[in-house]
C-alpha positions in Angstrom: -30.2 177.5 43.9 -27.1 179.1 46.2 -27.0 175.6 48.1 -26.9 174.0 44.7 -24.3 176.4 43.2 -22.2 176.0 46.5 -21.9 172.1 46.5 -20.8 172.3 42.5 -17.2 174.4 43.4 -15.1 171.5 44.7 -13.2 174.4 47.1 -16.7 175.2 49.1 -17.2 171.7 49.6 -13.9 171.1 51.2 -14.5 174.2 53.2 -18.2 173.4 54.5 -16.2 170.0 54.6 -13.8 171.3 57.4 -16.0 173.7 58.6 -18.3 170.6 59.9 -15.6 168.5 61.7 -14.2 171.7 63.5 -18.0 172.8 64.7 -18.2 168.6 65.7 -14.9 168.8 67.3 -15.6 172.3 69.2 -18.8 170.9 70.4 -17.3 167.8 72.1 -14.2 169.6 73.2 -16.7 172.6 74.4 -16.7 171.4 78.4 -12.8 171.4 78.9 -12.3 174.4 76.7 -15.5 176.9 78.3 -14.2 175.3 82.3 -11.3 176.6 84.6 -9.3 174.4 86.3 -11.7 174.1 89.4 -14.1 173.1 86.8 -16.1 176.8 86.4 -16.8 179.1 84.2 -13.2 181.7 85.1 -14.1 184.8 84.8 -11.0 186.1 82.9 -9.3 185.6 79.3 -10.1 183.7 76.1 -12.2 181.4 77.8 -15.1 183.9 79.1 -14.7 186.3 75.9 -15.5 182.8 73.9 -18.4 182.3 76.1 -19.4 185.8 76.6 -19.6 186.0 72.3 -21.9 182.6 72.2 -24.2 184.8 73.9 -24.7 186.6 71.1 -25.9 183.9 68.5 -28.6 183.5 67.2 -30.1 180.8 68.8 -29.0 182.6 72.2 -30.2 185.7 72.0 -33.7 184.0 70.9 -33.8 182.1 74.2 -32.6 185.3 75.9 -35.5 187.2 74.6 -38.0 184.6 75.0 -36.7 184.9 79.0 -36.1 188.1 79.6 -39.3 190.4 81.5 -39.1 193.0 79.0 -37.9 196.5 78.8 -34.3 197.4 77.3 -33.0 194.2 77.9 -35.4 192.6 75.1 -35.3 195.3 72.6 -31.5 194.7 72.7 -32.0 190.8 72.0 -34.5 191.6 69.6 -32.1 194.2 67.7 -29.7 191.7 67.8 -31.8 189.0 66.0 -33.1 191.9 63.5 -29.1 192.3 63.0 -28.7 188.8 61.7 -31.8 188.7 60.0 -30.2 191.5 57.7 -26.7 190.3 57.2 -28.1 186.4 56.4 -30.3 188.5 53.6 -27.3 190.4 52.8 -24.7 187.3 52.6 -27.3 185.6 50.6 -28.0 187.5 47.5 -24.2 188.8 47.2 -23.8 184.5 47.3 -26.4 184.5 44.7 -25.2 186.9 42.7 -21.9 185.7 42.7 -23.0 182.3 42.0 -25.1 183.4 39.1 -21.8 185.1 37.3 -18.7 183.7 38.9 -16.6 186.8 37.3 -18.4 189.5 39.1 -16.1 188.8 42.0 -19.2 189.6 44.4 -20.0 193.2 42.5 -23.2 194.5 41.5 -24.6 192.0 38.9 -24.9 195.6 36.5 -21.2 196.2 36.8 -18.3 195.6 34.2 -17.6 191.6 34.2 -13.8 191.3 35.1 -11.4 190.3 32.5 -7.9 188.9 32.7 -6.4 192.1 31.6 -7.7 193.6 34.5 -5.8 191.1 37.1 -2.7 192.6 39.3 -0.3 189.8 39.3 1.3 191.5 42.8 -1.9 190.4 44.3 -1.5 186.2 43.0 -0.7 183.8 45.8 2.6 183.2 43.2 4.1 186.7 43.9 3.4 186.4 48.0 5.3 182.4 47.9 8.0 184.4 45.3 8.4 186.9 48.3 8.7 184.8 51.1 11.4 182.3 49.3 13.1 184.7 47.2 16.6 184.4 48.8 16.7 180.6 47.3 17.9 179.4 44.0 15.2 180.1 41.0 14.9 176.0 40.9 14.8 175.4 44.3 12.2 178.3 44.9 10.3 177.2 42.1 10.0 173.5 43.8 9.1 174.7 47.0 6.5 177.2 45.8 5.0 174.9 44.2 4.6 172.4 46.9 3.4 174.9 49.6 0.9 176.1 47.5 -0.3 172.0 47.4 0.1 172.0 51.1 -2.3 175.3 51.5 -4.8 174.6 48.7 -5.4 170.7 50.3 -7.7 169.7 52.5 -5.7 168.4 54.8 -3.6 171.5 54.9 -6.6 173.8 55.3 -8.0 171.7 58.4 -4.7 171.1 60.0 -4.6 175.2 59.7 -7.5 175.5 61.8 -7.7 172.4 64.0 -4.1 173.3 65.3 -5.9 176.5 67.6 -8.8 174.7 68.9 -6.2 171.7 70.0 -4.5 174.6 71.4 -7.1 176.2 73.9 -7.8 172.5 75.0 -4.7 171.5 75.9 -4.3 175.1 77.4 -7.2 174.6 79.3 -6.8 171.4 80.4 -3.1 170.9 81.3 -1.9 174.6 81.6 -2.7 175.1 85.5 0.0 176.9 87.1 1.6 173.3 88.8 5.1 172.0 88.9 5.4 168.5 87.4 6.1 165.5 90.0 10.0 165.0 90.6 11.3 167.7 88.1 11.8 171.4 88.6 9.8 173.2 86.3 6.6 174.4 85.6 4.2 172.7 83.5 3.1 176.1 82.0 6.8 176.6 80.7 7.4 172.7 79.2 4.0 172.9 77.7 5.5 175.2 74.8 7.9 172.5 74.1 5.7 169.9 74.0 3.6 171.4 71.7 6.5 172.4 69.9 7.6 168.8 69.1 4.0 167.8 69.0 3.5 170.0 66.0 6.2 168.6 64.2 6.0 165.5 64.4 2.0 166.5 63.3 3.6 166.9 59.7 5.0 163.4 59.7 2.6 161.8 57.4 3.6 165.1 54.6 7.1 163.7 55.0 6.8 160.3 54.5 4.6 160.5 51.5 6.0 164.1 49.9 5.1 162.6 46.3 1.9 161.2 47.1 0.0 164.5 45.2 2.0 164.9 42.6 0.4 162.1 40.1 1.5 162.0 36.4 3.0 164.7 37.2 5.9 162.9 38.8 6.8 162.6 34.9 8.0 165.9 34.8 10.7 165.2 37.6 11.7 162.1 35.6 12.2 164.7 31.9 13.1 167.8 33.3 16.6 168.8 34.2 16.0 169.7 37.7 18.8 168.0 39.7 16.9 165.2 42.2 18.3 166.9 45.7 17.0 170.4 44.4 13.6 167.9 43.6 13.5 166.6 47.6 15.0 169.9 48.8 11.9 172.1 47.5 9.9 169.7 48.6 11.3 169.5 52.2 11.4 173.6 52.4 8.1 174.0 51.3 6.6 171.4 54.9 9.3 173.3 56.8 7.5 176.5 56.0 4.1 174.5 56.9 5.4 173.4 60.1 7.1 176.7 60.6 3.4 178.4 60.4 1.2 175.9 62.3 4.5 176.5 65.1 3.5 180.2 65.2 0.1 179.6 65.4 0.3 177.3 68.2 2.8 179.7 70.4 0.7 182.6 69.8 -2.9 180.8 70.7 -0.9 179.1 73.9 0.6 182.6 74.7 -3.1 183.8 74.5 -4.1 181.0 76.9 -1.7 180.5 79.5 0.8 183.5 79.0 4.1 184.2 77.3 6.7 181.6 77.6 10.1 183.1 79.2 12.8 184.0 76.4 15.2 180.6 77.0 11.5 178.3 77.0 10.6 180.2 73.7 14.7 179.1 72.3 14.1 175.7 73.4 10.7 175.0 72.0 12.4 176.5 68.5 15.3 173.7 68.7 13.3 171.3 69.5 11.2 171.6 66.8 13.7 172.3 64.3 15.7 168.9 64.8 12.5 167.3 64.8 11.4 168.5 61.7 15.6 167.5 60.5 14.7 164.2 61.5 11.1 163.7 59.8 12.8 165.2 56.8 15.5 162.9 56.5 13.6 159.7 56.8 11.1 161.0 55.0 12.5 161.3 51.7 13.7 157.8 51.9 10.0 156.9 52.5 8.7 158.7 50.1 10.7 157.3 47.1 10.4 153.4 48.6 6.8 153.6 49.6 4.5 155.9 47.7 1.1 156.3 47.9 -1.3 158.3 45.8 -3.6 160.9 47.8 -5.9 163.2 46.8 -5.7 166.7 47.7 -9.3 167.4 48.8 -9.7 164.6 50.8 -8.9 164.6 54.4 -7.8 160.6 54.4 -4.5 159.9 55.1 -3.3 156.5 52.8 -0.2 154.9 53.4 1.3 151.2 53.1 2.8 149.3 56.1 6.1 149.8 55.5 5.9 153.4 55.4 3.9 153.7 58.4 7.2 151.9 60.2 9.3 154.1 59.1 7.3 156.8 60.2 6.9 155.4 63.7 11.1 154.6 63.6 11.3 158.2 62.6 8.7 159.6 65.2 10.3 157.8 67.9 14.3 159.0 66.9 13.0 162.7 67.1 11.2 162.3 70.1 14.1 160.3 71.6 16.8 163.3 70.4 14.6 166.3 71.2 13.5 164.6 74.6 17.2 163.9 75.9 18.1 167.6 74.9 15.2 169.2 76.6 15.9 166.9 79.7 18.0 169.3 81.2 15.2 171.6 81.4 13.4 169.6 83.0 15.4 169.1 85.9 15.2 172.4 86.5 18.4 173.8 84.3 16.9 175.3 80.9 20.2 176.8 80.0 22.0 173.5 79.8 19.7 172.6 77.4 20.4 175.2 75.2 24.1 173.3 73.8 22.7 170.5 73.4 19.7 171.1 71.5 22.4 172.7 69.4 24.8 170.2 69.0 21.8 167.9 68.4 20.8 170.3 65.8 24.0 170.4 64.1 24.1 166.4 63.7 20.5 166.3 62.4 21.3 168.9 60.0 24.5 166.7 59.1 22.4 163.6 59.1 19.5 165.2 56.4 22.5 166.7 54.3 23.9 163.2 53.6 21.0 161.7 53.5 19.4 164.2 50.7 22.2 163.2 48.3 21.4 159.4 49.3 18.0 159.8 48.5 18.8 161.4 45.2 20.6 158.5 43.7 17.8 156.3 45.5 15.2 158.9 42.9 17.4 158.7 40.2 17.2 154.5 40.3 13.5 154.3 41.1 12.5 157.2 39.1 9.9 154.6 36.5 8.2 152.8 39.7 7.8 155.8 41.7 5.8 157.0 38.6 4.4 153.9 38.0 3.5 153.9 41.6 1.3 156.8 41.5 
């Protein structure tokens, strides 16, 4: 009956969804994350916490006890088993429960059933988005709320979320050895962060290119409403910039974790370089978007797009990549402060370049308004 009530809630599925590709993905990525470099087992940082906590699994500590001679050493795998025992019991009648009256909220089934009255508005996921974007225009805010919420409510959103770490520790663990790369003068440690840096945002290219893809009949609503079309492609635009602006800290905190902190100017450059990235995707992307729209569904994982939107993704991939590579080439050479000017100027220019071409693309709305909605 809880397995039944589970796969009914479309949000569980997605999450058991997710849940099962990262477990598949951690699996076959298992060997390079677990290894060192000199392909053993280190005995220091994430790597031998992770494999020092597998050992206390279920199925491990089973084996563990099963081999073990006897004495303390058993009665502690056995204790251990005893411990999951209880908290599978536990986590499966508070499931049931909460399966069996939704509005309990996980309470005693005897307790008071929750009413609307009774909700704290301060605590909605509305009041933490109004927090973070307050400083913008009430419009603008309202556009970008709105779409981040999409972006964090979708599957695709939710597994990137995740996936982004793991990816982390591998490439950490197989590329972050402390080596200096062949004919340049810097460490690979160092240009990892701004690799992953661009790598992230150019991740978010396929959000760019198809920014209208979940919106539906509900692209109506842009059509009737009085909402100017740049505050339309701006909230959008804010809202994946926030996205990429989270899966960025997530990735420089697990790579910190992994390898070590980056040195101040190698934390500046990987921030340029993956804000005129994400200038770039933006900029082509709204084009994109308005020319070639697809319709996606937000708890699917499949990413749909026509031919002629996967060009321009590629054209715009390869212009950021180009721009961000040429600024960071000082660095590699050895001279990480010369980058720093021109990752700026280029960062001026791409913010010059996405300005124009967000009032471009809002004539280009305003004329293909009906087969956009038509469209999806």
């Amino acid at each position: 009956m809880t397995l039944a009530g589970l796969f009914r809630r479309r949000g569980l599925r997605e999450l058991l969804g997710i849940a099962g590709v990262l477990i598949f993905t951690a699996l076959a990525f298992a060997p390079q994350i677990l290894a060192g470099h000199d392909g053993t087992l280190p005995g220091t940082g994430i790597a031998s916490a992770l494999a020092g906590a597998l050992r206390l699994l279920p199925p491990l500590l089973a084996a563990d006890a099963v081999a073990s001679p006897g004495g303390a050493e058993a009665a502690f795998r056995l204790a251990g088993l005893a411990g999951w025992t209880a908290l599978a019991l536990g986590a499966s009648r508070m499931a049931f429960h909460r399966l069996q009256d939704p509005g309990a909220g996980g309470r005693h089934p005897g307790a008071a059933p929750h009413t609307p009255d009774s909700h704290d508005p301060r605590d909605s996921t509305a009041h933490r988005l109004d927090g973070i974007l307050g400083r913008l225009p009430a419009p603008l805010r309202a556009m970008a709320g709105k779409e981040l919420r999409y972006l964090l409510r979708s599957a695709t959103g939710r597994f990137t979320l995740v996936a982004v770490p793991l990816f982390t520790v591998f490439v950490a663990r197989a590329f972050g050895g402390p080596l200096e790369l062949p004919l340049f003068g810097t460490r690979s440690q160092e240009m990892m962060f701004v690799g992953m840096a661009l790598y992230i945002a150019l991740l978010t290219s396929n959000l760019f290119n198809n920014s209208f893809g979940w919106d539906g009949d509900g692209i109506a609503f842009y059509v009737l409403s009085p909402v100017q079309a740049e505050t339309i492609l701006a909230g959008k635009n804010v809202a994946l910039w926030l996205f990429g602006s989270l899966l960025l800290m997530l990735m420089l905190v697990t790579l910190a974790l992994s390898v070590g902190p980056p040195a101040p100017t190698t934390l500046l450059i990987s921030l340029l370089v993956h804000a005129v990235a994400s200038l770039i995707l933006a900029a082509v992307g709204n084009v994109a978007s308005i020319l070639f729209p697809i319709a996606r569904d937000p708890s699917s994982l499949r990413s749909s797009a026509s031919f002629a939107a996967t060009i321009c993704g590629l054209l715009a991939v390869l212009l950021a990549s180009l721009i961000a590579g040429l600024g960071t080439l000082p660095a590699l050479l050895g001279y990480p402060l010369w980058s720093l000017p021109a990752l700026g100027a280029a960062l001026g220019g791409a913010l010059v370049g996405w300005r124009g071409g967000l009032a471009f693309s809002a004539t280009l709305l305003a004329r293909r308004s009906e087969r956009l909605a038509a469209s999806l």
